[in-house]
N, C-alpha and C positions, 0 to 999 in steps of 0.2 A: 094204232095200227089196226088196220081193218080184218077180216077174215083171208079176205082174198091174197092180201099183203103177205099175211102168214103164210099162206099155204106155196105161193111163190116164192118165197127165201126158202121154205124147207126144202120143199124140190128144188132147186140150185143148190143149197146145201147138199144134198143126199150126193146130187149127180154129181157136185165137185170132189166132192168124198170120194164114189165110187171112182170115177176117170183118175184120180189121183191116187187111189190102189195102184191101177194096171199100170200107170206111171211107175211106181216105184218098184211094181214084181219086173215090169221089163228091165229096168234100170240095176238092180240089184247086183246081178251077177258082175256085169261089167265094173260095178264101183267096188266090189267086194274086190275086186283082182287089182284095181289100185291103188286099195289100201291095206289088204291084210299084210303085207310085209311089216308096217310100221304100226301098225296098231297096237300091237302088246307093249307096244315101249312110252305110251302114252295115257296119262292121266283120263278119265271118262272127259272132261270140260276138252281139253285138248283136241282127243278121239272125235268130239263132236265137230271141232271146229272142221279138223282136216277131211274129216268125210265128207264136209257141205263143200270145204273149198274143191276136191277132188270129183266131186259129185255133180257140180253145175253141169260141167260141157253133155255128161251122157241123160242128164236128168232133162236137159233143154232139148237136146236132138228128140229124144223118147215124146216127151209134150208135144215138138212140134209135128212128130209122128203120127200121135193119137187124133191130135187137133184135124191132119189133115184127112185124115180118115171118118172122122165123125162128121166135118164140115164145118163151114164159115160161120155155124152157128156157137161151136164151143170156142171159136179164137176169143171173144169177149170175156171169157174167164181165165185165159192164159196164164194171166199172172197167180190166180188162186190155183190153181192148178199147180202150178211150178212149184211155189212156197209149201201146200199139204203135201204132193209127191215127196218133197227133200223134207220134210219133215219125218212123214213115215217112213220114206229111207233110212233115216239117221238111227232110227227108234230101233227098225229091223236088225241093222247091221251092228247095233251097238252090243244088242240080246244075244247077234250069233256069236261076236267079240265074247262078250259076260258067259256064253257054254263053253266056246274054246279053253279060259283060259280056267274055267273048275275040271272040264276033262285033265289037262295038260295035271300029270303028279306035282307036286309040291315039292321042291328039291328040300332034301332035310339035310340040318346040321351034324354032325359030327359032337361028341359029348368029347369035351377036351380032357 
């Protein structure tokens, strides 16, 4: 792979990276709100799944938000887009899951 090659994957890297930030800070709030009901009652593997599966429809509107705003030049990355946003969603929302539930006291036993 040439110089040039490299310096073109990094920049597509960086940029899918960065566009797949603002994906997920838009996306956040809304997915937090359809899942933290259920969240605490769910293993971390579980937690992952349902965030991603609840996650699609506002993580794909948000892309194709971004998309249309930037222009016909970022639609060619879509799908990378899609996949790093719900990933770093997932990440986000699992951490805010992981402070909730150390804030939340520890119900203690009873010494019989």
């Amino acid at each position: 792979m040439g110089l040039t090659q490299w310096m073109v994957d990094w920049l597509v890297t960086d940029k899918v990276a960065h566009l797949a930030e603002r994906i997920a800070g838009r996306s956040r709030l809304a997915t937090y709100q359809r899942v933290c009901e259920r969240l605490m009652t769910l293993d971390a593997h579980e937690a992952r799944g349902y965030i991603r599966a609840r996650a699609a429809a506002v993580v794909t509107q948000e892309a194709d938000k971004l998309i249309a705003q930037e222009g016909s030049g970022v639609q060619r990355l879509r799908s990378k887009l899609i996949n790093a946003a719900m990933d770093s969603l997932v990440t986000a929302i699992l951490q805010q899951m992981e402070q909730a539930r150390r804030a939340r006291p520890a119900a203690r036993r009873l010494a019989a």
